[in-house]
C-alpha positions in Angstrom: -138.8 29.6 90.8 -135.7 29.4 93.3 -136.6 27.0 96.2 -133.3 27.3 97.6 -130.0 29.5 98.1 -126.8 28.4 99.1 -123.8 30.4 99.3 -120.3 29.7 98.7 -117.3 31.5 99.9 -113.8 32.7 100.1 -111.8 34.7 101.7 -108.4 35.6 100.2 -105.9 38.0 102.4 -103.0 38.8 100.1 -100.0 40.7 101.0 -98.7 44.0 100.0 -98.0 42.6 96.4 -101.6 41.2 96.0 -100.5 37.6 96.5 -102.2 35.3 98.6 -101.2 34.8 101.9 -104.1 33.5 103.2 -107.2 31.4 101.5 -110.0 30.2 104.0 -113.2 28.6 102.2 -116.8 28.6 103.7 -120.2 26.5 102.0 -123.6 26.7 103.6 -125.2 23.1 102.2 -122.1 21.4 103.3 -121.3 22.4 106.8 -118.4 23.7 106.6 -117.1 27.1 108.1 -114.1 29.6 106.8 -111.8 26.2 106.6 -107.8 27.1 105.8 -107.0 25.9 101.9 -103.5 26.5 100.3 -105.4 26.7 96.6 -108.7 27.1 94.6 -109.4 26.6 91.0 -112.8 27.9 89.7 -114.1 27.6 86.5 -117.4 29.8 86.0 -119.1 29.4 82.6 -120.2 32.9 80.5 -122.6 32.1 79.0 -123.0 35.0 77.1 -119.4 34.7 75.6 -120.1 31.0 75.6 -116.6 31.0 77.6 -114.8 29.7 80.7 -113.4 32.0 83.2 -111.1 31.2 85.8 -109.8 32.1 89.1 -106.8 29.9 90.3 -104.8 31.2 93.7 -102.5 29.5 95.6 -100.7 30.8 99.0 -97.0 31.2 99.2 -97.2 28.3 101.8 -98.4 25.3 99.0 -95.3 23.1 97.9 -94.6 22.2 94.7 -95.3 18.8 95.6 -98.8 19.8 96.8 -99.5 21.4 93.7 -98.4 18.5 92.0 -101.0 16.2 93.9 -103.8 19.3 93.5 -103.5 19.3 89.7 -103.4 15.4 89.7 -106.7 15.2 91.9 -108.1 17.8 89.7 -107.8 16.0 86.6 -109.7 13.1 88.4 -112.3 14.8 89.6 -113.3 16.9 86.3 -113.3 13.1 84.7 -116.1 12.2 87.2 -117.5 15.3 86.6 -117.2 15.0 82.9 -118.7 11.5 82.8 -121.5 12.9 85.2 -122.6 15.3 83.2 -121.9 14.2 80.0 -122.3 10.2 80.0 -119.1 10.3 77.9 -117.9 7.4 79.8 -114.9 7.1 77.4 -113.6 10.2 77.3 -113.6 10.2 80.9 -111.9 6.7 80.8 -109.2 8.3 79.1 -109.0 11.6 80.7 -108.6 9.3 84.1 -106.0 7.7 81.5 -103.9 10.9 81.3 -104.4 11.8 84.7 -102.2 8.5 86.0 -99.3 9.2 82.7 -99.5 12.7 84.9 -99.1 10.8 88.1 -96.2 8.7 87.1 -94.3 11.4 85.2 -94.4 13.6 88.4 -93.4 10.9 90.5 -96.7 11.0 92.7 -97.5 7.4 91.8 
C-alpha cells in the first residue's frame, strides 16, 4: 500500500526547432516551486527491458563551462548515490577518483 505521493516536475518550452529554451523544475516533498534550471539528466530504470533510459536537456543559455561543472557534480553525486545504495564503498572511492582526473583535465580544479 502507497502511504504517500509526491510529484516531480518539469516544464520544458523549446523553440521552433524543439530545443530547449526554457527548463523550470518543480518537487512537492521538497518545497520547491517551477525554479529556472539550464539542464536535467534523468535516468529512469525499465525494468521490464532491465534498461536505463535517459532524458538529458540543456537550454541554449548553459555555457560550456557550466556543463563542464554539471557533468563533474554529476559524477559525484551518482558516487554517493552508488555507495548508498550499493555499499560498494570502493567503487565509489574510485568513481569520486575519476570524477577529480575529470576535474583537472577540464581545468575546473
Amino acid at each position: 500500500m502507497i502511504a504517500k505521493e509526491s510529484e516531480i516536475k518539469f516544464i520544458v518550452g523549446l523553440d521552433e526547432n524543439k530545443v530547449p529554451e526554457d527548463i523550470k523544475w518543480a518537487a512537492s516533498d521538497a518545497g520547491v516551486d517551477l525554479t529556472p534550471s539550464k539542464a536535467v539528466m534523468m535516468s529512469v530504470w525499465d525494468e521490464k527491458t532491465k534498461n536505463t533510459l535517459r532524458i538529458d536537456l540543456w537550454t541554449k543559455q548553459m555555457t560550456v563551462d557550466e556543463m563542464k561543472q554539471f557533468y563533474h557534480q554529476t559524477f559525484l553525486s551518482m558516487a554517493d548515490s552508488f555507495e548508498r545504495a550499493t555499499d560498494e564503498s570502493k567503487m565509489a572511492i574510485r568513481m569520486r577518483e575519476f570524477a577529480k582526473e575529470f576535474a583537472e583535465k577540464m581545468e575546473l580544479l
